[in-house]
Backbone as CSV, one residue per row, in Angstrom:
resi,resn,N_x,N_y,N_z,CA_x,CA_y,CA_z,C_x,C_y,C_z
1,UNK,19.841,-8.792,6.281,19.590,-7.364,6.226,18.242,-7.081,6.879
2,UNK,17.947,-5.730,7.576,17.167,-5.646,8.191,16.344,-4.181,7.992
3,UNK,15.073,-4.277,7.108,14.639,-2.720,7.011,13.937,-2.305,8.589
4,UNK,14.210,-1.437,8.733,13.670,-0.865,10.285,12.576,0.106,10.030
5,UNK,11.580,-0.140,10.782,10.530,0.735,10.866,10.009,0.484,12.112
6,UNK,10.143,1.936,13.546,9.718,1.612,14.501,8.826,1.202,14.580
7,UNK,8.051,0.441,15.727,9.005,-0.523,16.628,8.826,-1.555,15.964
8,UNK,8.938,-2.009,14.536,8.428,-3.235,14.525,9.710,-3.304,13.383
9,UNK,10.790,-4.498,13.168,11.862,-4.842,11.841,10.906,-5.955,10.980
10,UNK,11.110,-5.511,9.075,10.595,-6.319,8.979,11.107,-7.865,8.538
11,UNK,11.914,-7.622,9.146,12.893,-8.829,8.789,12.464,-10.001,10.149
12,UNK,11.883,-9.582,10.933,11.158,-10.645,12.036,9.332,-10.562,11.416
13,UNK,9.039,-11.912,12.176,7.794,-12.147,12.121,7.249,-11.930,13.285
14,UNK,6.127,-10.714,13.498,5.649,-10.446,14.936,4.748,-11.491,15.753
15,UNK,4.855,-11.309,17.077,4.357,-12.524,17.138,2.875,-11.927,17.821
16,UNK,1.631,-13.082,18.009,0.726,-12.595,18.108,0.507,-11.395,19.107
17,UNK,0.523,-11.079,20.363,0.943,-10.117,21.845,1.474,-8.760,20.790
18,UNK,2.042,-9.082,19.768,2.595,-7.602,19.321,2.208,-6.912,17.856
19,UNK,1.051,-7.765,17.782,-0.264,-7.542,16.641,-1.613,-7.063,17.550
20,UNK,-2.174,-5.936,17.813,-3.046,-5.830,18.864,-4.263,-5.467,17.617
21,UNK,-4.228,-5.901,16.200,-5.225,-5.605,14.841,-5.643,-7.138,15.243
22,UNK,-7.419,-6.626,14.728,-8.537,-7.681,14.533,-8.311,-8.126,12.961
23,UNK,-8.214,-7.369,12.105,-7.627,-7.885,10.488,-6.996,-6.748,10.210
24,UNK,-6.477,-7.298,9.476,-5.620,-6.821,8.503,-5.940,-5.890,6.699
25,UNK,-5.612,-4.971,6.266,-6.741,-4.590,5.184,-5.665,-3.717,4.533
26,UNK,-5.629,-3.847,2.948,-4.424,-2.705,2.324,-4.752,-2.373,0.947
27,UNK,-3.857,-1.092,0.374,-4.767,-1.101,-0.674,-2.975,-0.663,-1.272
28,UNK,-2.641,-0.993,-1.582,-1.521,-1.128,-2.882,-1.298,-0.535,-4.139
29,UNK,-0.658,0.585,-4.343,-0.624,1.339,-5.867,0.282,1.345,-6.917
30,UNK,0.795,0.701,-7.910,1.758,1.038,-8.485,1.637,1.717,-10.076
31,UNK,2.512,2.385,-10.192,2.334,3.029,-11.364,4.017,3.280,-12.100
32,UNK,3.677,2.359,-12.774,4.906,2.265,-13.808,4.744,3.552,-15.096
33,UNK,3.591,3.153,-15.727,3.274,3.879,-17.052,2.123,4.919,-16.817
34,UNK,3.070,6.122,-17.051,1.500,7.156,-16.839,1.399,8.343,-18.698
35,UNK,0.199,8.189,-18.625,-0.460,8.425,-19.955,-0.046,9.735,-20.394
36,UNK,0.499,10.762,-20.021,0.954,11.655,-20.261,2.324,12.247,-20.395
37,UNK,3.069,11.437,-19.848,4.810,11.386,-19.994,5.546,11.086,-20.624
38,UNK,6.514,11.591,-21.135,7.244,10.966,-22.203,7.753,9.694,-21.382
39,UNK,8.026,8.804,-22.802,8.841,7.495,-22.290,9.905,7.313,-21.541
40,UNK,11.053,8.610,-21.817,11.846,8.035,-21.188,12.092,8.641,-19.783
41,UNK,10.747,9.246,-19.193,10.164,9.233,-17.868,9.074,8.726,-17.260
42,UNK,9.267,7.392,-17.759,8.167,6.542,-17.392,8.919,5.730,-16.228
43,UNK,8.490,4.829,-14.933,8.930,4.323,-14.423,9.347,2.915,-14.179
44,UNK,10.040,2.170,-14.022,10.433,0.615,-14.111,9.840,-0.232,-12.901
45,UNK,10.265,0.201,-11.892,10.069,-0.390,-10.586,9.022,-0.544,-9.922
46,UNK,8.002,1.070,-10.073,7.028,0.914,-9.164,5.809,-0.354,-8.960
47,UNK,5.658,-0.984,-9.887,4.776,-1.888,-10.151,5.228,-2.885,-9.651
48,UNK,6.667,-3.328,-9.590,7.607,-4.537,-8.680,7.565,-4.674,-7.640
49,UNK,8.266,-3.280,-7.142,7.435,-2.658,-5.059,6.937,-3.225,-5.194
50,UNK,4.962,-2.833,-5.743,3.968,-3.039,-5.360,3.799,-4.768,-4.965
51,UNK,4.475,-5.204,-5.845,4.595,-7.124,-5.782,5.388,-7.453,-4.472
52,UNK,6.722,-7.003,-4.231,7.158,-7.148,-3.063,6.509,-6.658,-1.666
53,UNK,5.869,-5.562,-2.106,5.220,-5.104,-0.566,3.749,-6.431,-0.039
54,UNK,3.218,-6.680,-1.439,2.287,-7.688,-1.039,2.489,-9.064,-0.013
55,UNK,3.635,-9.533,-0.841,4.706,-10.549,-0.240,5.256,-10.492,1.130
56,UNK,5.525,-8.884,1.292,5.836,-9.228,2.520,4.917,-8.357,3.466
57,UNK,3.560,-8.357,3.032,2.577,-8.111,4.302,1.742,-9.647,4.388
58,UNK,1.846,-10.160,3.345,1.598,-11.720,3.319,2.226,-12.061,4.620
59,UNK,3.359,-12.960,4.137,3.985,-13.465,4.858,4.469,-13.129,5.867
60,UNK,5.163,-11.964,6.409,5.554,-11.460,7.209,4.562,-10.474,8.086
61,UNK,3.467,-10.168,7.663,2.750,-9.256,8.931,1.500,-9.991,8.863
62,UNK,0.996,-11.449,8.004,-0.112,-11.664,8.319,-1.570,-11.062,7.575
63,UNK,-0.960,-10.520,7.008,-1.884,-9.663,5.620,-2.829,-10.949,4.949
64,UNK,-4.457,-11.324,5.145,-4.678,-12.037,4.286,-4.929,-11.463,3.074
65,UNK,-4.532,-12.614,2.000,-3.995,-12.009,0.910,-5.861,-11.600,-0.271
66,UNK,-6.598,-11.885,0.156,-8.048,-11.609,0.064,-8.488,-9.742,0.752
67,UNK,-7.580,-9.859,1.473,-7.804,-8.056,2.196,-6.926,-6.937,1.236
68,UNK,-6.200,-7.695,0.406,-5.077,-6.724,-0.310,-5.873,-6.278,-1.521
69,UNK,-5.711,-5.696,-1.794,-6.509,-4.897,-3.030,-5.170,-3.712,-3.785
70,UNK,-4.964,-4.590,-5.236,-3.621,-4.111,-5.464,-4.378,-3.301,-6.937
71,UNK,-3.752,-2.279,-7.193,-4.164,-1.068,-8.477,-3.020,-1.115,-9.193
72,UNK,-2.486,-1.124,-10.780,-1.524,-0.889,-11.395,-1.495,-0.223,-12.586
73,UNK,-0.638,0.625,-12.397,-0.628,1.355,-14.333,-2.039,2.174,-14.429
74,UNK,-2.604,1.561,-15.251,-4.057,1.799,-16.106,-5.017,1.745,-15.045
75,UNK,-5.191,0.762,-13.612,-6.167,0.593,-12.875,-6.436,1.740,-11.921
76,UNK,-5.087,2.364,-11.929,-4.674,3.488,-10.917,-5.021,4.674,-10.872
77,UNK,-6.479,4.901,-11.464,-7.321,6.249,-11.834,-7.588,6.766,-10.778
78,UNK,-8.153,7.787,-10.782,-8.640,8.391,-10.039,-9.885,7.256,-9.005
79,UNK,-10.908,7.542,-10.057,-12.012,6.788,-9.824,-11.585,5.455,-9.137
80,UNK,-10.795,4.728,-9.738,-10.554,3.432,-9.323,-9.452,3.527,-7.844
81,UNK,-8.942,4.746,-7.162,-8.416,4.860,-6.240,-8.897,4.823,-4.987
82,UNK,-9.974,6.236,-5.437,-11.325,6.503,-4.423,-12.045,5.515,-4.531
83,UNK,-12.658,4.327,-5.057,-13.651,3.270,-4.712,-12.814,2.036,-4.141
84,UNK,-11.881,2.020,-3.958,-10.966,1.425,-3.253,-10.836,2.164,-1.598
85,UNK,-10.621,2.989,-1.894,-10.473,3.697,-0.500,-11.723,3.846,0.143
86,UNK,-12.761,4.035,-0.781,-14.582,4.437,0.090,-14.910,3.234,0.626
87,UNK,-14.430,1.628,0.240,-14.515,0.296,0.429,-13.836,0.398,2.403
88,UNK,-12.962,1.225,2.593,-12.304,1.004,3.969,-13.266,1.637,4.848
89,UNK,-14.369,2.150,4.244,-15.380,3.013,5.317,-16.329,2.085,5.464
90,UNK,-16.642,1.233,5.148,-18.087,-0.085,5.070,-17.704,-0.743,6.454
91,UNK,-18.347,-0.069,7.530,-18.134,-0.541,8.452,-18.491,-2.354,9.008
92,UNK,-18.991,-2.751,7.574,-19.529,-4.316,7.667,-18.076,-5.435,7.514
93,UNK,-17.432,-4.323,7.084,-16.280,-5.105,6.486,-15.002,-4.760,8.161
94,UNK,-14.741,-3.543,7.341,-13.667,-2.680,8.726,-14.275,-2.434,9.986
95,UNK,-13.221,-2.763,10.517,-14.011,-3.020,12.879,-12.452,-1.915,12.441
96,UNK,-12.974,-1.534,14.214,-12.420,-0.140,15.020,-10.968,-0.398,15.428
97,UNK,-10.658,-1.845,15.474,-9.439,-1.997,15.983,-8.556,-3.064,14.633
98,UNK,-9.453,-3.083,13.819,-8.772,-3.284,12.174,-7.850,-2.243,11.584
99,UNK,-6.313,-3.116,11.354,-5.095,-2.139,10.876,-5.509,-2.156,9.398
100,UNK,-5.476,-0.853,8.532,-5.086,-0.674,6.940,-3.975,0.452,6.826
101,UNK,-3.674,-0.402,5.631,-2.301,0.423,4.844,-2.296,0.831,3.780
102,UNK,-2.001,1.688,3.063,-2.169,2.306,2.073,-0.705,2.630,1.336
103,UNK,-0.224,2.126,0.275,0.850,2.018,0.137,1.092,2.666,-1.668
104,UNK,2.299,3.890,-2.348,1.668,3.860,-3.297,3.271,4.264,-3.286
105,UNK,3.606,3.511,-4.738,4.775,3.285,-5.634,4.601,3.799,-6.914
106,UNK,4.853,5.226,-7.148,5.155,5.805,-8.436,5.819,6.887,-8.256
107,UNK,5.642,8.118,-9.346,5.991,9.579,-9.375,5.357,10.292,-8.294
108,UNK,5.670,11.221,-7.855,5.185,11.947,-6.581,5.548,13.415,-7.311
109,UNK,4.985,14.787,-6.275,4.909,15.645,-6.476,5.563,16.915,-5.155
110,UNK,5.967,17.954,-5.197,6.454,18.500,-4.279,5.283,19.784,-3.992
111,UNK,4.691,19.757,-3.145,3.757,21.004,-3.101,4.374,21.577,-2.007
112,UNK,4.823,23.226,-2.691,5.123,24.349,-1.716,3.776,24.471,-0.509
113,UNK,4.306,24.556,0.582,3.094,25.048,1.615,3.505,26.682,2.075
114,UNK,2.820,27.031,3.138,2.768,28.365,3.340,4.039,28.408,4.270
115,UNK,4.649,27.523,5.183,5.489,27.526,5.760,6.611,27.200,5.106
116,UNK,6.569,26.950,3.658,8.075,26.479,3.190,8.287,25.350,2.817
């Protein structure tokens, strides 16, 4: 089976020529249990994603696993989101041609815009 995401499947391993990133850098969210919801709208999965997506930026895109910076449940505050994310601006760390991903597995929200 093959998930597709142009141009790259991640069911292949890219090869170097089609990685044009100096490192690699991600920040990972899952949120199973949130503090205000009843139980039986709490979520099962999102925290699993978050394990599989690691796995396969590991292995499959080259992700060292020292650049991943994974948040779950309880870690997934506010505070603890943004100092994760202010970490991708330290230009000592992140170069100009360094890929990051930002990846987040829970409840989501629908915000009306002005266009609809």
């Amino acid at each position: 089976m093959c998930i597709c995401a142009a141009p790259i499947c991640l069911a292949q391993k890219p090869t170097q020529a089609a990685v044009p990133y100096g490192d690699s850098w991600a920040l990972l969210i899952g949120v199973n249990r949130y503090r205000n919801l009843a139980q039986h709208l709490q979520l099962r999965y999102a925290v699993n994603d978050v394990g599989a997506m690691r796995q396969v930026l590991v292995t499959k895109y080259g992700f060292p696993e020292a650049n991943i910076t994974t948040l779950i449940d309880e870690q997934a505050t506010k505070d603890g989101i943004e100092r994760a994310m202010a970490e991708f601006a330290d230009p000592d760390r992140i170069k100009n041609n360094d890929r990051i991903l930002v990846y987040f597995s829970g409840h989501g929200g629908t915000v009306p815009l002005p266009g609809g």
